[in-house]
C-alpha positions as a printed Julia matrix, in Angstrom:
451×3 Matrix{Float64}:
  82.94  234.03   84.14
  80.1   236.2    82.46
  76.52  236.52   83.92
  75.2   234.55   81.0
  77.78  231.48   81.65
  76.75  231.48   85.17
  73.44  231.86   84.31
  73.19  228.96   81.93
  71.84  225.62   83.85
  73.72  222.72   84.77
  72.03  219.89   82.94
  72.05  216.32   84.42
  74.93  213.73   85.77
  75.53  212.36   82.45
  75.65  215.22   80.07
  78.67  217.37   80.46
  76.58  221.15   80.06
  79.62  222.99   78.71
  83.39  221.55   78.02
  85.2   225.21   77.78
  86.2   225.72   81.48
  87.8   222.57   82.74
  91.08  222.8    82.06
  92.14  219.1    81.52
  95.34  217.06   83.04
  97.44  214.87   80.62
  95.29  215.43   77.48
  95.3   216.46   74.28
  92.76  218.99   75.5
  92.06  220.89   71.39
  91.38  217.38   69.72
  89.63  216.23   72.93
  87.17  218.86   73.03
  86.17  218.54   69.06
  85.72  214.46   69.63
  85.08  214.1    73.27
  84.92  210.9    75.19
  83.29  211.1    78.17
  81.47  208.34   80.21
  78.88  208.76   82.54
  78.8   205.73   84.92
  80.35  202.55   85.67
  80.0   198.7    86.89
  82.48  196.0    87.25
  84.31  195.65   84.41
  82.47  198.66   82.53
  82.59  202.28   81.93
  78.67  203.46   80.09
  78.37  206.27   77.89
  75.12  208.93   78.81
  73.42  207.31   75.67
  74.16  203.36   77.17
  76.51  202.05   75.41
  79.27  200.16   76.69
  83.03  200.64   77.43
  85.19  197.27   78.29
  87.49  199.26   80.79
  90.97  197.66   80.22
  92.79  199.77   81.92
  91.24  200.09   85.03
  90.67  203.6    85.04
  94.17  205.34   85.14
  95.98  201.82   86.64
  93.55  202.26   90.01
  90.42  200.55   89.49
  91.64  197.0    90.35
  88.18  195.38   92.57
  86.5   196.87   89.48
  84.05  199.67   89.59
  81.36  200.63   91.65
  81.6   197.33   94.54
  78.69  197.46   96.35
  80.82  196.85   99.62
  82.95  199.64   99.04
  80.37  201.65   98.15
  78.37  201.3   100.98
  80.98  201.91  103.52
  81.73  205.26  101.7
  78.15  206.32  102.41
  78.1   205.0   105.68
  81.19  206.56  106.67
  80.26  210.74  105.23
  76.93  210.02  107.63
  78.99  209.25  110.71
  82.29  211.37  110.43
  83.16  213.65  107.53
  86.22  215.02  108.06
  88.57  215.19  110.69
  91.98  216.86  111.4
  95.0   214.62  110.75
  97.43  217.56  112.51
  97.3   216.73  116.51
  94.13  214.88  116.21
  93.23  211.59  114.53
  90.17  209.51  114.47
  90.19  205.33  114.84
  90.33  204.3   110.99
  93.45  205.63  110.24
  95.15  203.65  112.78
  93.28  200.3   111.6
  94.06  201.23  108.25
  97.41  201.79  108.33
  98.47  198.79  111.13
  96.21  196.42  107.85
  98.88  197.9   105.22
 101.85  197.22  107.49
 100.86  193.71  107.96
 100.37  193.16  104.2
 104.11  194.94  103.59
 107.01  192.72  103.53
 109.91  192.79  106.21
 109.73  195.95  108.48
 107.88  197.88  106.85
 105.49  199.12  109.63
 104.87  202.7   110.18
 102.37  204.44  107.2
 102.2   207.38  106.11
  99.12  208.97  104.43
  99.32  211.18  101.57
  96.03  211.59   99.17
  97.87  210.66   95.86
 100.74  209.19   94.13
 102.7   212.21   93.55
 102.59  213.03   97.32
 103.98  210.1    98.21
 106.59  210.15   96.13
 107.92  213.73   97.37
 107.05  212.26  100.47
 109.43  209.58  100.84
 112.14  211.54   99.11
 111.47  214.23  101.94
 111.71  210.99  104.24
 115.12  209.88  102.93
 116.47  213.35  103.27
 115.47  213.95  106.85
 116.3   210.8   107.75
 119.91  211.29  107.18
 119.66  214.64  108.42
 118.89  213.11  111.92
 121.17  210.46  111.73
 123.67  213.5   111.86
 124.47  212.49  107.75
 123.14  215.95  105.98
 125.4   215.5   103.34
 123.44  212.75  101.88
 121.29  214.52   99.93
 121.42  213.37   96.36
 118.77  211.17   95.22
 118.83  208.81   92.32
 116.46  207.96   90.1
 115.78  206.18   86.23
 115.36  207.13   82.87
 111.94  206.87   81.68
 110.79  206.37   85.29
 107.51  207.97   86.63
 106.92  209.64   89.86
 104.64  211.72   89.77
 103.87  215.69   88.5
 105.56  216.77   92.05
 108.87  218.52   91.59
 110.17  216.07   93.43
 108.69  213.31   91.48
 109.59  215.11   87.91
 113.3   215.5    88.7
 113.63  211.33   89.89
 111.65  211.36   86.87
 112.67  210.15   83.49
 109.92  211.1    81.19
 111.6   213.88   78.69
 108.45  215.61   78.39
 107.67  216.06   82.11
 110.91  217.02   82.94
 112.14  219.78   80.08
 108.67  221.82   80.68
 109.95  222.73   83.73
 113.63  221.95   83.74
 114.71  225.21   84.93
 113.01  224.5    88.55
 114.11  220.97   88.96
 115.43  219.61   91.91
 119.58  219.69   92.14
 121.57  217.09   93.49
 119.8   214.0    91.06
 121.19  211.87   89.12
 119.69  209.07   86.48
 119.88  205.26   86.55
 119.87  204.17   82.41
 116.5   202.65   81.9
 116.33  198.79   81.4
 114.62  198.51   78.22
 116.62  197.1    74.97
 114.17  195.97   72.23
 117.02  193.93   70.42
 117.71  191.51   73.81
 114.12  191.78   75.21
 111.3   192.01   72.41
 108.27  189.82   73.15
 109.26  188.59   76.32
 106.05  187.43   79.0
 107.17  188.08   82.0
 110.53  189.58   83.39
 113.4   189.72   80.88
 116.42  187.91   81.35
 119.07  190.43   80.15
 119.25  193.45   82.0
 120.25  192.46   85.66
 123.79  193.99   84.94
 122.33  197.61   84.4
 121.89  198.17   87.91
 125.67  198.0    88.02
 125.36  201.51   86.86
 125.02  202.61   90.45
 128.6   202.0    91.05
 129.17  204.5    88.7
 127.05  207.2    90.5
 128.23  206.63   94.05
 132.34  206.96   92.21
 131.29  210.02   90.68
 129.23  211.58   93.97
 130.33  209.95   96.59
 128.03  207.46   98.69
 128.58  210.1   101.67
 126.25  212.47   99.3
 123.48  209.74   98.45
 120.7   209.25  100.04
 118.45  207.43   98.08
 117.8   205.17   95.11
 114.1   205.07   93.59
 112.7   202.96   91.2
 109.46  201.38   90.29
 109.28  197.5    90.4
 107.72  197.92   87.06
 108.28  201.29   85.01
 104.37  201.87   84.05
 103.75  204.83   82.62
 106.29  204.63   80.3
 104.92  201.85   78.55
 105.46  198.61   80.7
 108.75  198.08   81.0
 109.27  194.81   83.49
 112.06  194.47   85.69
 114.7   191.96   84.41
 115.52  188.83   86.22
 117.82  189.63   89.67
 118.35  193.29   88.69
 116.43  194.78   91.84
 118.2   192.35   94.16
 121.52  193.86   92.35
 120.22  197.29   93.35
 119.32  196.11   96.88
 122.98  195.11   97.15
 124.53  198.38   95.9
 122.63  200.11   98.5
 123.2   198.36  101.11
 126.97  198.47  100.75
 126.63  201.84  100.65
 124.35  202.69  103.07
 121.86  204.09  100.72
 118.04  203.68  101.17
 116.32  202.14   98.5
 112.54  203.56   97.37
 110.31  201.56   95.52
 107.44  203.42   93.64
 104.65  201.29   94.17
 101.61  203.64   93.47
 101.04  201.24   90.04
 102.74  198.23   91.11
 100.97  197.67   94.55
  97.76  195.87   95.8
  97.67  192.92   93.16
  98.61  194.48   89.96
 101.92  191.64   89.69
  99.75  188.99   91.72
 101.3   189.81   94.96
 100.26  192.71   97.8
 103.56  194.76   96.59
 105.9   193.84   94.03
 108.37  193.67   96.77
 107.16  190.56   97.52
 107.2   188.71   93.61
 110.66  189.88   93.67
 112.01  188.92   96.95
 113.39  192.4    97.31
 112.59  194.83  100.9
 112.97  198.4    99.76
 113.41  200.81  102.7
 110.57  203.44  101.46
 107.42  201.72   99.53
 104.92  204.29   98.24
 101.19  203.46   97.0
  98.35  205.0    95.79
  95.51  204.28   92.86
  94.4   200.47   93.79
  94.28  201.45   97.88
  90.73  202.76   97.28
  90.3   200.74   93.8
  90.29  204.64   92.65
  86.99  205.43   94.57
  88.72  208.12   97.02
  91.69  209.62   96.61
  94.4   208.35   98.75
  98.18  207.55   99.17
 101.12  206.81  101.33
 104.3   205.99  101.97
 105.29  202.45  103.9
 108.59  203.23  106.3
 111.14  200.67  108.08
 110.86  200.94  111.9
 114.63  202.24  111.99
 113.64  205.54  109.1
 110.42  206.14  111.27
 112.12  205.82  115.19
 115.21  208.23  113.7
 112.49  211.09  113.69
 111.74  210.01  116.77
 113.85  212.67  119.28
 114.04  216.19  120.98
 110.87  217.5   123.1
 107.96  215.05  123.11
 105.38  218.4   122.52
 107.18  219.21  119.64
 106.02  217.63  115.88
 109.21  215.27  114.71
 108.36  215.54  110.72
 107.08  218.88  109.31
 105.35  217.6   106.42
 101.9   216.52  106.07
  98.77  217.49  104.06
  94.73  218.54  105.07
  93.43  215.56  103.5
  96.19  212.77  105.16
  93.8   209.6   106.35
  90.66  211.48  105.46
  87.88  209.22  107.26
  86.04  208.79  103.8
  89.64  207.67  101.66
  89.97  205.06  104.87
  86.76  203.63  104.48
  86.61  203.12  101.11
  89.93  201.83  101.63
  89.34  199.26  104.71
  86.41  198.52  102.12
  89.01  197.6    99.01
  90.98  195.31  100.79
  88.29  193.46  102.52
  87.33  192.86   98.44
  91.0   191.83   97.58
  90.86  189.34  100.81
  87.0   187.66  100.61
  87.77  187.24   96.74
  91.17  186.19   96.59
  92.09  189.0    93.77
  96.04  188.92   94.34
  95.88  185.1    93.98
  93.31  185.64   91.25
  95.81  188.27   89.13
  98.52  185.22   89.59
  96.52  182.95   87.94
  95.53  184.86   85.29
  98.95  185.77   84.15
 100.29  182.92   81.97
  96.52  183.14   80.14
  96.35  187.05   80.03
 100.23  186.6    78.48
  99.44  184.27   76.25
  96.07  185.84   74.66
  97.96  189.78   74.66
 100.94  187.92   72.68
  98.91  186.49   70.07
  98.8   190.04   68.79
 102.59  189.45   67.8
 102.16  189.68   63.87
  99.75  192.04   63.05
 100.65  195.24   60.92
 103.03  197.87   62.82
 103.38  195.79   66.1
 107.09  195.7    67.24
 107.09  194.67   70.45
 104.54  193.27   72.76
 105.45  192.88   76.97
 103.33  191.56   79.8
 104.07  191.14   83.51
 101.22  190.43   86.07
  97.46  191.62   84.37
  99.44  193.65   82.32
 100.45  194.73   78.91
 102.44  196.72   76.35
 101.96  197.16   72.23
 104.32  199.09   71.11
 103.14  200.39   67.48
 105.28  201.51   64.59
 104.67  205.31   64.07
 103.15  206.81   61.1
 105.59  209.36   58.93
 104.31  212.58   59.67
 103.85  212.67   63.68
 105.22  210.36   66.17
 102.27  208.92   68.71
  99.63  209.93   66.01
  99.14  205.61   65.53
  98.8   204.54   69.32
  96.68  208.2    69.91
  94.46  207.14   67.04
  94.02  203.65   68.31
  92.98  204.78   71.53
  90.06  207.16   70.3
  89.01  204.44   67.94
  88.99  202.0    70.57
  86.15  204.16   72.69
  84.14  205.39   69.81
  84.36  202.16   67.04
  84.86  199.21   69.11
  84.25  199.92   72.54
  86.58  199.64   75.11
  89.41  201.84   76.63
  93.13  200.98   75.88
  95.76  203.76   77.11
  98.2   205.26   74.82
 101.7   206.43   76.06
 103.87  207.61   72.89
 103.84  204.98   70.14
 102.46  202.18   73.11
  98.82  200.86   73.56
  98.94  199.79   77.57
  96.43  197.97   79.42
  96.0   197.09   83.02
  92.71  195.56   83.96
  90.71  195.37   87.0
  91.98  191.99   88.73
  87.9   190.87   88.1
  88.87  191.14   84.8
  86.91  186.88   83.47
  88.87  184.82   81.06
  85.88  185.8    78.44
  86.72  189.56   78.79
  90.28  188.71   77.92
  89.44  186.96   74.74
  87.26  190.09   74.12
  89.95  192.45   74.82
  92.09  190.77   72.44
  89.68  190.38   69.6
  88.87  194.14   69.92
  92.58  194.97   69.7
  93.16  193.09   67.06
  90.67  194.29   65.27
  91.94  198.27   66.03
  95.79  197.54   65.33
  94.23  196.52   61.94
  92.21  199.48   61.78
  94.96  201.92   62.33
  97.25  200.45   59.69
């Protein structure tokens, strides 16, 4: 950097003095940068602009924020937590929170899920419980399990790991020459034609997880070690689970021996009305991961959820020496397990998992009164959330659903993701039955806009 960009003065919290250096994840960094939206505080159910105005957040930050923003209570314990202990090492030392923390999550998992792992984001976790599946077998003596499964148009991370279970096209051919070996691809459960406009879980689609029989033929189940899936395919654009197709998966896997994964770090702490989506569905997944709504996006955290028998196979040789290489600087930081002790006393005292249940047949019901307007072909919900997809415009495929979501911030004030041709939206759980109707009048207005 030159002596006259160094020199030049940082200006205050709300006005961004410069936008050339920061190099920015998942954007469309060129148009960004000549039309910037950039918020400078938030409350609640609000993101604020530095000149005051307003942002409806509907998507809870990046699927994370669901107590809403800036809780006093989880505030508070963040501050009170950096003036009593900052940091402290999570290799051979520990400090009390992380064990309260992570014995509150196990109780909160389904089954026996009880031993945590802490990773500091979604992507971690995910390349953490693949690394778990693999060395698991590896001590059980089975090293030739070592292919992992995963789904088209699934998300799981940036992570090599995550990007070769991955099925997003675009994450996985920038960097296809360095992709993991040994994967192989569920289809994806999707199928406009059988499943357009549906609330809630579809009810074709069970018989695609039938696929896996195919896989373990071709492979082998002696070269398998895992299956992982989200609950609900997010990123992507929302794609719910059909009716009994995770308990067909559950079934596969257990009569061969393979450990099942479910990718959580959306899914998890309310989104679907439950504490994991393993619960709404009646499923127990060997692996859980989680991330984003742990903190409600305050500080950055993660983990991975075990079974006692994956945890207690690490469990052998010399007692002095460490049983699972793997671990990062920032695992239970002191601050991430405040703020997170913090979160879920908020999802407890206000009932926000029971809260998100309610909500559901309303939230539905208001996001599918959208079905109609110009260029919408399909609309899905599941839990507090949502899919549009949009009919693309002739010369550029996502231009519609990009232009939406700028519109939406600048013209009509709120903050609708866009994923391809898809407008998603995942409020915070304290999203009122007022802010719903809102949120629907301002799309409505927008998908109008953009015809």
């Amino acid at each position: 950097m030159s002596k006259s960009s160094a020199a030049t003065p940082i200006t205050t919290f709300s006005q961004p003095n410069d936008l050339e250096a920061f190099w920015m994840p998942f954007t469309a960094e060129r148009a960004f940068k000549k039309n910037p939206r950039i918020v400078s505080r938030s409350k609640d159910m609000h993101y604020f602009t530095y000149d005051g105005r307003a942002i409806l957040d509907t998507t809870a930050g990046l699927w994370c924020c669901n107590a809403g923003h800036n809780r006093d209570p989880i505030v508070e314990a963040i501050k009170a937590q950096a003036e009593t202990l900052d940091y402290s090492p999570p290799f051979q030392f520990a400090h009390p929170l992380g064990f309260q923390l992570a014995s509150r999550i196990a109780q909160m998992a389904p089954g026996d899920l009880d031993h945590v792992f802490f990773v500091n984001s979604g992507s971690e976790a995910v390349d953490t419980a693949l690394k778990m599946a693999i060395g698991y077998f590896q001590a059980k003596g089975e090293g030739n399990r070592c292919r992992l499964i995963g789904r088209e148009r699934g998300y799981h991370g940036i992570g090599f790991g995550g990007i070769s279970v991955g099925g997003m096209v675009a994450n996985r051919k920038a960097f296809a020459t360095q992709l993991l070996p040994h994967v192989d691809h569920l289809p994806h459960t999707y199928n406009r034609a059988e499943q357009a406009f549906t609330k809630g879980e579809p009810d074709w689609g069970a018989h695609l997880a039938d696929d896996l029989e195919r896989i373990v033929a071709l492979h082998d189940a002696s070269t398998i070690a895992a299956v992982i899936v989200e609950p609900m395919a997010g990123s992507t654009g929302v794609l719910p689970t059909p009716k009994g197709y995770l308990k067909r998966l559950r079934d596969i896997c257990d009569k061969y021996g393979i450990l099942l994964i479910f990718d959580e770090v959306i899914s998890g702490f309310g989104r679907l009305g439950t504490s994991f989506a393993a619960e709404r569905y009646g499923v127990t997944p060997d692996l859980i991961t989680f991330a984003k709504g742990i903190t409600s996006g305050t500080v950055p955290m993660g983990g991975v959820i075990a079974r006692k028998h994956i945890h207690d196979a690490f469990m052998k040789g010399p007692e002095h020496m460490v049983e699972f290489f793997h671990g990062y600087t920032y695992s239970a930081h002191p601050l991430a397990c405040a703020a997170a002790m913090a979160t879920l006393d908020v999802y407890r005292d206000e009932d926000l998992f029971e809260r998100a249940k309610r909500l559901e047949p309303i939230w539905a019901d208001a996001i599918h009164s959208l079905k109609g307007l110009p260029n919408v072909l399909d609309i899905r919900t599941v839990g507090l959330t949502a899919a549009i997809d949009l009919a693309s415009m002739p010369d550029a495929f996502g231009k519609r659903a990009y232009t939406a979501m700028h519109r939406g911030f600048e013209d009509y004030g709120f903050m609708v993701r866009n994923t391809g041709e898809t407008l998603a939206l995942t409020p915070p759980l304290v999203i009122s039955e007022a802010q719903i109707d809102e949120t629907v009048d301002k799309l409505g207005k927008l998908i109008r806009a953009v015809a």
